[in-house]
KEVODO-486372 format. One record per residue (C-alpha): residue number from 1; residue in three letters; chain; x negated, y negated, z negated. Coordinates in steps of 0.25 Angstrom, whole numbers, padded with zeros to 4 digits. Each point is the difference from the previous one (the first is absolute). Last residue first. Example, Ala and Ser with C-alpha at 12.3 -4.5 7.8 and 13.67 -1.06 7.14 Angstrom:
BEGIN
2 SER A -0055 0004 -0029
1 ALA A 0006 0014 -0002
# end
This chain:
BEGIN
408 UNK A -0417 -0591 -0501
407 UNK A -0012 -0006 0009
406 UNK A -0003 0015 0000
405 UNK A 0013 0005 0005
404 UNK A 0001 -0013 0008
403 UNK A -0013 0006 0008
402 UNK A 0004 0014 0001
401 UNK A 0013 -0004 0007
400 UNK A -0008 -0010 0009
399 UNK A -0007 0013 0003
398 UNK A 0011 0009 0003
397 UNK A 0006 -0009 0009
396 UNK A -0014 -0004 0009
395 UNK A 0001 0017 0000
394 UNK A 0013 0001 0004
393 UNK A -0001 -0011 0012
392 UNK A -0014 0008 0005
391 UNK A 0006 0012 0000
390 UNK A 0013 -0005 0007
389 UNK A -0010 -0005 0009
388 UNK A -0006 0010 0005
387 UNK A 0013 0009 0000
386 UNK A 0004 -0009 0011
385 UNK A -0011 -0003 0007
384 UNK A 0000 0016 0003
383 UNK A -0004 -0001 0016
382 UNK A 0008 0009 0003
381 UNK A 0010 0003 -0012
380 UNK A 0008 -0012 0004
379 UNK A 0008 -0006 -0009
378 UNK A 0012 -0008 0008
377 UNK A 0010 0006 -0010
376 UNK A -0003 -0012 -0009
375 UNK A -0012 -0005 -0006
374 UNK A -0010 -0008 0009
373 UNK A -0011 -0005 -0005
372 UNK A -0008 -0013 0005
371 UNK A -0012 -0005 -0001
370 UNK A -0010 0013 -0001
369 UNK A -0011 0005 -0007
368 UNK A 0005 -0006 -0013
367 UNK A -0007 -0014 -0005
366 UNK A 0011 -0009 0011
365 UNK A 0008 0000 -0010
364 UNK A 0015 0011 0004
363 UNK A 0011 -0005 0009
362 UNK A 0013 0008 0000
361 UNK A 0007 0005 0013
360 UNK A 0014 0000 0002
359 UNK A 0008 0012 0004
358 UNK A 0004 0005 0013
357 UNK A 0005 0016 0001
356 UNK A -0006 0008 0010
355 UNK A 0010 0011 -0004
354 UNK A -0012 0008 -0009
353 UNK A -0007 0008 0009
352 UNK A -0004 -0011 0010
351 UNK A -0006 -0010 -0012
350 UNK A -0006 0011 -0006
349 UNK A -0010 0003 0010
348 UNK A -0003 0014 0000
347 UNK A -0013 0004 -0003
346 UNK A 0003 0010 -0010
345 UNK A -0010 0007 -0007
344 UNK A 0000 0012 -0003
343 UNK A 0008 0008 -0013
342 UNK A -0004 0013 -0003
341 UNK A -0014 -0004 0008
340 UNK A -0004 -0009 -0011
339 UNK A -0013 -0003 0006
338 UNK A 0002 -0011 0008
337 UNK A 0006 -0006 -0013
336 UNK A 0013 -0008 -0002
335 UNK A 0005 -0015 -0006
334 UNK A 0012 -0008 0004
333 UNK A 0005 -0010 -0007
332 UNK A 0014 -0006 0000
331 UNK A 0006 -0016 -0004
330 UNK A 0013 -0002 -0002
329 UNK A 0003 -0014 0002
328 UNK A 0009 0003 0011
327 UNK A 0009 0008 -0010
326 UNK A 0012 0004 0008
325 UNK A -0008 0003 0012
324 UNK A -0010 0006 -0008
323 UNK A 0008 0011 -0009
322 UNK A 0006 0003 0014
321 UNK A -0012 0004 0007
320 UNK A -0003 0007 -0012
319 UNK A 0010 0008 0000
318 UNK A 0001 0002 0016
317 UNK A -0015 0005 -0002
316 UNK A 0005 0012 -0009
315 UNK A -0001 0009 0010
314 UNK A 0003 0013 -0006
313 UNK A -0001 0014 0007
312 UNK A 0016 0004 -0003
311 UNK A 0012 -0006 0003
310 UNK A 0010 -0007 -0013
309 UNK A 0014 0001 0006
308 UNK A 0010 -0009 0007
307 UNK A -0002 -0015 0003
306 UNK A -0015 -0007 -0002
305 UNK A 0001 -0012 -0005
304 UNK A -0012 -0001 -0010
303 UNK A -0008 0015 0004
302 UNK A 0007 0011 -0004
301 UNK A -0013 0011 -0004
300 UNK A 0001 0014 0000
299 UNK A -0013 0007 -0005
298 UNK A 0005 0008 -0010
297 UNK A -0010 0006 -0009
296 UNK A 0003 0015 -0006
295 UNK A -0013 0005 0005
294 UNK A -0009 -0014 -0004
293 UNK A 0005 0000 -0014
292 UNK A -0013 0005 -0006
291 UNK A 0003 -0010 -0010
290 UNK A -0015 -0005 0000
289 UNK A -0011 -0007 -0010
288 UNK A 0007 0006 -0011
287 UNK A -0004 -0005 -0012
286 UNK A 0003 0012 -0011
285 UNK A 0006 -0004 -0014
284 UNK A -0004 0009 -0012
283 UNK A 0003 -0001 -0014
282 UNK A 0005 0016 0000
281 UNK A 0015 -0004 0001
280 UNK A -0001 -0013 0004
279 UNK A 0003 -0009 -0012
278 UNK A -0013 0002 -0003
277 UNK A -0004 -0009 0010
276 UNK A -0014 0000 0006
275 UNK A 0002 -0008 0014
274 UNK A -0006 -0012 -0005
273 UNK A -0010 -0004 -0010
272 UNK A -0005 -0011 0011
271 UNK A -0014 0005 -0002
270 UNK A 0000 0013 -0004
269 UNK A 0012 0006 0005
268 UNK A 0001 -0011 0013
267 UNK A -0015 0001 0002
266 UNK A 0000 0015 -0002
265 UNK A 0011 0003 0012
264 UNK A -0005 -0013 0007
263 UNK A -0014 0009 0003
262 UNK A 0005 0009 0001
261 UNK A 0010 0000 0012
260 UNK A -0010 -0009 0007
259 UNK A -0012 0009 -0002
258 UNK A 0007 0013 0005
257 UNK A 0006 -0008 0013
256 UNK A -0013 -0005 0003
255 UNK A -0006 0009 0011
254 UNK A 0014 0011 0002
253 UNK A 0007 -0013 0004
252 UNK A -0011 -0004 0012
251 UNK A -0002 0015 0005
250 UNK A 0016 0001 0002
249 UNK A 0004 0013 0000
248 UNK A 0004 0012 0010
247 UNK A -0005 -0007 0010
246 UNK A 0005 0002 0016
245 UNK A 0000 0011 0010
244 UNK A -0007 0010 -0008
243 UNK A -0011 0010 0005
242 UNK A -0009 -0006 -0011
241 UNK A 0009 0002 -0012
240 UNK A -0003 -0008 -0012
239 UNK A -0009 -0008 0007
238 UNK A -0012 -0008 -0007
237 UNK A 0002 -0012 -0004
236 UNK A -0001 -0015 0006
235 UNK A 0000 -0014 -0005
234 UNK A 0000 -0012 0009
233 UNK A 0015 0004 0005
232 UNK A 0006 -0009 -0010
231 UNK A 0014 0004 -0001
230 UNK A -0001 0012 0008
229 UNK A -0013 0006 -0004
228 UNK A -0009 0009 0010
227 UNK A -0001 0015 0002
226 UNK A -0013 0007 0000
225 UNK A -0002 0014 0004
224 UNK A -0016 -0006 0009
223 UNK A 0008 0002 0014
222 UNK A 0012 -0006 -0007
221 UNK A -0007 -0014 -0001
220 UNK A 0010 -0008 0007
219 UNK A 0012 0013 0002
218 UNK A 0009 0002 -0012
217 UNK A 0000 -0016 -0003
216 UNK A 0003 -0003 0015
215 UNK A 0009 0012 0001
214 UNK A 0007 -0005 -0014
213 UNK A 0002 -0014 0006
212 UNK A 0005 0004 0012
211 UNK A -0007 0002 0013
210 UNK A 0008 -0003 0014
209 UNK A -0009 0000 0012
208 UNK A 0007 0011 0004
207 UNK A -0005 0009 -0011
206 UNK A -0006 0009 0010
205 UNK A -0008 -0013 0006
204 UNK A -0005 -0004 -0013
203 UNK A -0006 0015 -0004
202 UNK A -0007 0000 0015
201 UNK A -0004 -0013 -0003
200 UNK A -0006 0001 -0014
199 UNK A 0003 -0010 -0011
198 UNK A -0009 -0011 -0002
197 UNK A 0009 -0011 -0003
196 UNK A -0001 -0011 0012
195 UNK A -0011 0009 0009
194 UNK A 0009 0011 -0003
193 UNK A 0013 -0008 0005
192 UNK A -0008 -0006 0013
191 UNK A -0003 0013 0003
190 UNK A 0014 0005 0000
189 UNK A 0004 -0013 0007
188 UNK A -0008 0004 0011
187 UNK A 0004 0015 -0001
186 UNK A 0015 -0004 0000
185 UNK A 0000 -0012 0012
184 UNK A -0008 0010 0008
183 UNK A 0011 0012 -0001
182 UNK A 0012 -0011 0003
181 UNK A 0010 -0001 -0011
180 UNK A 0014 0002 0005
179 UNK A 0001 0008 -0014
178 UNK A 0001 -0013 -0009
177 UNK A -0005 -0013 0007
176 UNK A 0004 -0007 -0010
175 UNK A -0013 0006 -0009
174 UNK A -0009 -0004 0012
173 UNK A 0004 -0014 0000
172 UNK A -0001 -0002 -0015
171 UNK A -0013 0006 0001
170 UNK A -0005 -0010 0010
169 UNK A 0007 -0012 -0005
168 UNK A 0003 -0001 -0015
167 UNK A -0009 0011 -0004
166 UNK A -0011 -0005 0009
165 UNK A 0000 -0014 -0006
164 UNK A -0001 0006 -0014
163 UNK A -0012 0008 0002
162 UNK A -0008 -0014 0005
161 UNK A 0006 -0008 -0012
160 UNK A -0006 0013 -0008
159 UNK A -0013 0002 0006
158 UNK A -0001 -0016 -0002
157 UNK A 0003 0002 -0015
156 UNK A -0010 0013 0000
155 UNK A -0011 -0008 0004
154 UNK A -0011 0012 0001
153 UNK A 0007 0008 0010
152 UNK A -0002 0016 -0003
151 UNK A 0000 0005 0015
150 UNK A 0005 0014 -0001
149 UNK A 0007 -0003 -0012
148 UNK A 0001 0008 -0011
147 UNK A -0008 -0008 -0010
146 UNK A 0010 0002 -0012
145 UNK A 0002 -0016 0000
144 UNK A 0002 0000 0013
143 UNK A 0009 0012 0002
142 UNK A 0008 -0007 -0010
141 UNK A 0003 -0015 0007
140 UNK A 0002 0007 0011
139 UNK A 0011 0007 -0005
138 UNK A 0004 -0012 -0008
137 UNK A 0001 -0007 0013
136 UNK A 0008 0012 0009
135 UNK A 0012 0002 -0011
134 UNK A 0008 -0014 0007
133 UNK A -0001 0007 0012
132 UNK A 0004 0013 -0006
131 UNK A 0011 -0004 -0007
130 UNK A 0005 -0008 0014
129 UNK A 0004 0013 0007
128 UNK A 0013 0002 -0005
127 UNK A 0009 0011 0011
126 UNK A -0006 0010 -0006
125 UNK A 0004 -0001 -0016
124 UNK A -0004 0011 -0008
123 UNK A -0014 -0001 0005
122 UNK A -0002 -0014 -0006
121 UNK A 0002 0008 -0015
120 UNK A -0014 -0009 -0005
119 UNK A -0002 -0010 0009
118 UNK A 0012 -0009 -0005
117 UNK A 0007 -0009 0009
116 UNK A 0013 0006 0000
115 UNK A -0002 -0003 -0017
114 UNK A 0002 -0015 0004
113 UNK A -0005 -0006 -0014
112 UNK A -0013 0008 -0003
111 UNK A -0008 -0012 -0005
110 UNK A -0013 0004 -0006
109 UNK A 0000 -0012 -0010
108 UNK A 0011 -0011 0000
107 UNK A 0001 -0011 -0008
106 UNK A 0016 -0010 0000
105 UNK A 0000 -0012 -0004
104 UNK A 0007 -0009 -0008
103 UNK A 0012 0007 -0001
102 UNK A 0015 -0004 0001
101 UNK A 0010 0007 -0009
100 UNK A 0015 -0002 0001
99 UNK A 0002 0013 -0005
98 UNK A 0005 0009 0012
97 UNK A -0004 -0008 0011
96 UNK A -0012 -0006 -0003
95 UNK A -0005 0013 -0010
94 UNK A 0005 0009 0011
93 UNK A -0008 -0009 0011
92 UNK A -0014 0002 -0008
91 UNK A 0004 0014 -0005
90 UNK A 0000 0006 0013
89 UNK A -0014 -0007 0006
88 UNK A -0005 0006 -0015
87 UNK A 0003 0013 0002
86 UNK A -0005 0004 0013
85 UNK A -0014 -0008 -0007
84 UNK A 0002 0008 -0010
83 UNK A -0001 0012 0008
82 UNK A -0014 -0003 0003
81 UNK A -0002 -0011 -0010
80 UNK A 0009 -0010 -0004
79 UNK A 0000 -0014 -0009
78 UNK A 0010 -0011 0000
77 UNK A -0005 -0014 -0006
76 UNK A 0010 -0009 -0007
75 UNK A -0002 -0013 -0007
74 UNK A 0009 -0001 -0012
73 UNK A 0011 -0008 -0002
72 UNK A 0009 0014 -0002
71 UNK A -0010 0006 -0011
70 UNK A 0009 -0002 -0011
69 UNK A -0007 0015 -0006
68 UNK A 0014 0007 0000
67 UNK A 0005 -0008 0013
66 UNK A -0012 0003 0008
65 UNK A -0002 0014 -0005
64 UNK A 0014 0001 0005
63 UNK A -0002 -0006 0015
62 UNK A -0010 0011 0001
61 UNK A 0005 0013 -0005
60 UNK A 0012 -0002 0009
59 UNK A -0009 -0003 0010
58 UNK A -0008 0012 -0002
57 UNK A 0012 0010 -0001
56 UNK A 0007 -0006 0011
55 UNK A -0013 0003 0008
54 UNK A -0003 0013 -0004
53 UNK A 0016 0003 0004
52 UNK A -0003 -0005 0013
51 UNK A -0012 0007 0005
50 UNK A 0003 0014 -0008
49 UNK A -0003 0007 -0014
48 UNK A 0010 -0010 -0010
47 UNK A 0014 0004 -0001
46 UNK A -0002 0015 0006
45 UNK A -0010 0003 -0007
44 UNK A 0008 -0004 -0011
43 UNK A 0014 0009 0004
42 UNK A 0003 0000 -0014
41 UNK A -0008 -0006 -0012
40 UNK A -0015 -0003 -0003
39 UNK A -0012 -0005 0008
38 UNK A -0013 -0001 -0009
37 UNK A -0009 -0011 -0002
36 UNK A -0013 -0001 -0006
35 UNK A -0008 -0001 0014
34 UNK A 0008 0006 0011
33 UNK A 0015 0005 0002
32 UNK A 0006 -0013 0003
31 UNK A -0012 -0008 0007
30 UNK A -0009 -0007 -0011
29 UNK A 0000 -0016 0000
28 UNK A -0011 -0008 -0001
27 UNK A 0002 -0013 -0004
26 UNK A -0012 -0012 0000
25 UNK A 0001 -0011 -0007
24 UNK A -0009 -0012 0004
23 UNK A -0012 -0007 -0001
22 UNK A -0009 0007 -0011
21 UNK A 0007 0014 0004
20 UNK A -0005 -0001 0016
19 UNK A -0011 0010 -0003
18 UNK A -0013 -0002 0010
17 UNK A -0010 0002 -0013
16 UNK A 0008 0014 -0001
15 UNK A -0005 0004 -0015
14 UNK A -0006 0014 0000
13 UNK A 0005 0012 -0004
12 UNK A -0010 0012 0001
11 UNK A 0004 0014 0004
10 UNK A -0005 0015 -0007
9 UNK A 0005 0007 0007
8 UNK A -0001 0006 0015
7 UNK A -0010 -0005 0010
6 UNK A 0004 -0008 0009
5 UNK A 0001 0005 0015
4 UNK A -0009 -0008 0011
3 UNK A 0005 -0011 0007
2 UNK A -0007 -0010 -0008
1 UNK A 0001 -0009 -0012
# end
């Protein structure tokens, strides 16, 4: 309900009023490795822990759920997360391409598809500057939550429009200016920086103007031992190890991991009667929430046409380019948080990343926000019609399916 840690057991269960089972069927698909599943057999990490490999396990799993429950005339949304969203931009051109599969739509929820924009390993590649443009916003975005700012704004949507034009122009400037950097044009932009995200000057400057992810969480409330979350920098804990560079944990995980993992361990024993079988040995199945794969993950990824070998630091936006090109009706939304500053927002237009492909437009009633939608590779992520209006579109679908399910 907070940013605060949750207690530890006993947890509650409640029913989730906002559920989309009354309308339609909702898949959840455990990675290999995790949930109830186990990997088995020769060379497994091998065959399933890396970009492609997941991929080709997910849409192999897919097209045969399809087929085994005759859901091949149905509707069909894609869903990612963090990864899955890496995921999900693969799996939407493999299932076209390798199945015959065309989806519906494709939801995608603190995107990490270009993993050369990423802000948390941005020091490992020096000649990238753009991780932390794009980081700067959800900087901001948790110094003001946190009260670190020298000037706490009270608007923080127009402190953050303001915060994003200096990224893309002042900041940007000063970043490609590289070591030719005048010593004005450093201190001004220094002190623009710490009014932006509350960082000190002197420690901006010695960072040279580039701070991380980890530096930013290490360093916001490091005068009090704090660190700050990753995936929703809001929550805070105190520092493992003061004097180090970045977090040791994730403030956020360690807050509701506990209640999570319990919670649906005695809700699927108890409740579901799942998860106790004696035919395991000692009647015990544990629900792994993780693989612990990520040191034997390989992050090489062949992009549709590319010639040679799989490369490393996926960017999966070629997949998805592709998946909607051939598919113009495939529609894609966006969605991210200021506060997520594992993933930041991305304010790239989509239409320039994606090959500037032309697509129709689609009208939508007059009722929505806006009169016309544009789904396509033309989505724009600057002024965000389009994930706007997706939303609106799936939820006037939803609805009408709720009302012939009741008139049924």
């Amino acid at each position: 309900m907070d940013d605060q840690p949750t207690p530890a057991a006993p947890y509650k269960v409640v029913n989730n009023d906002d559920s989309l089972l009354d309308a339609t069927d909702l898949v959840f698909i455990d990675a290999p490795g995790t949930g109830y599943g186990r990997v088995i057999g020769k060379d497994r990490d091998k065959a399933f822990y890396g970009t492609d490999p997941d991929a080709a396990a997910f849409t192999d799993f897919i097209a045969q759920f399809l087929s085994r429950h005759g859901r091949f005339n149905s509707p069909k949304y894609l869903f990612g997360e963090s990864y899955g969203t890496t995921r999900s931009a693969i799996i939407a051109n493999a299932l076209r391409e390798d199945k015959g599969i065309d989806l519906n739509g494709v939801i995608l929820l603190s995107q990490i598809l270009n993993y050369g924009n990423s802000i948390d390993r941005a020091q490992s590649n020096p000649s990238n500057d753009q991780p932390y443009v794009l980081g700067l916003p959800s900087f901001a975005a948790t110094a003001w939550y946190h009260h670190k700012l020298p000037n706490q704004p009270g608007d923080l949507k127009a402190f953050l429009t303001e915060v994003e034009h200096f990224a893309l122009t002042e900041y940007a400037s000063a970043l490609q200016d590289g070591t030719g950097i005048s010593d004005e044009k450093l201190k001004a932009t220094a002190e623009k920086l710490h009014h932006y995200t509350g960082l000190p000057v002197d420690y901006i400057i010695k960072a040279n103007l580039r701070v991380n992810g980890g530096e930013f969480a290490k360093t916001l409330l490091g005068d009090q031992g704090i660190d700050t979350g990753r995936l929703d920098s809001r929550f805070s804990g105190p520092s493992m190890d003061p004097l180090g560079q970045t977090p040791e944990y994730d403030p956020q995980s360690a807050a509701m991991e506990s209640a999570y993992v319990a919670a649906f361990n005695d809700y699927a024993h108890t409740t579901l009667h799942y998860g106790a079988d004696p035919s395991f040995g000692d009647g015990y199945m544990e629900y792994r929430v993780s693989a612990h794969s990520i040191g034997k993950w390989s992050f090489t990824h062949k992009q549709p046409g590319q010639r040679g070998q799989a490369r490393g630091e996926p960017n999966v936006l070629p997949d998805l380019a592709a998946a909607m090109k051939a598919n113009p009706a495939l529609q894609v939304m966006l969605n991210q948080a200021f506060t997520t500053s594992g993933r930041p927002i991305s304010r790239v237009c989509m239409k320039c990343v994606i090959y500037r492909s032309r697509v129709r437009s689609r009208k939508i009633s007059r009722s929505s926000n806006m009169r016309r939608a544009i789904w396509s590779t033309r989505i724009c992520l600057r002024c965000m019609k389009c994930t706007i209006t997706f939303r609106s579109l799936l939820q006037g679908r939803i609805q009408n399916r709720r009302n012939n399910l009741k008139q049924a």
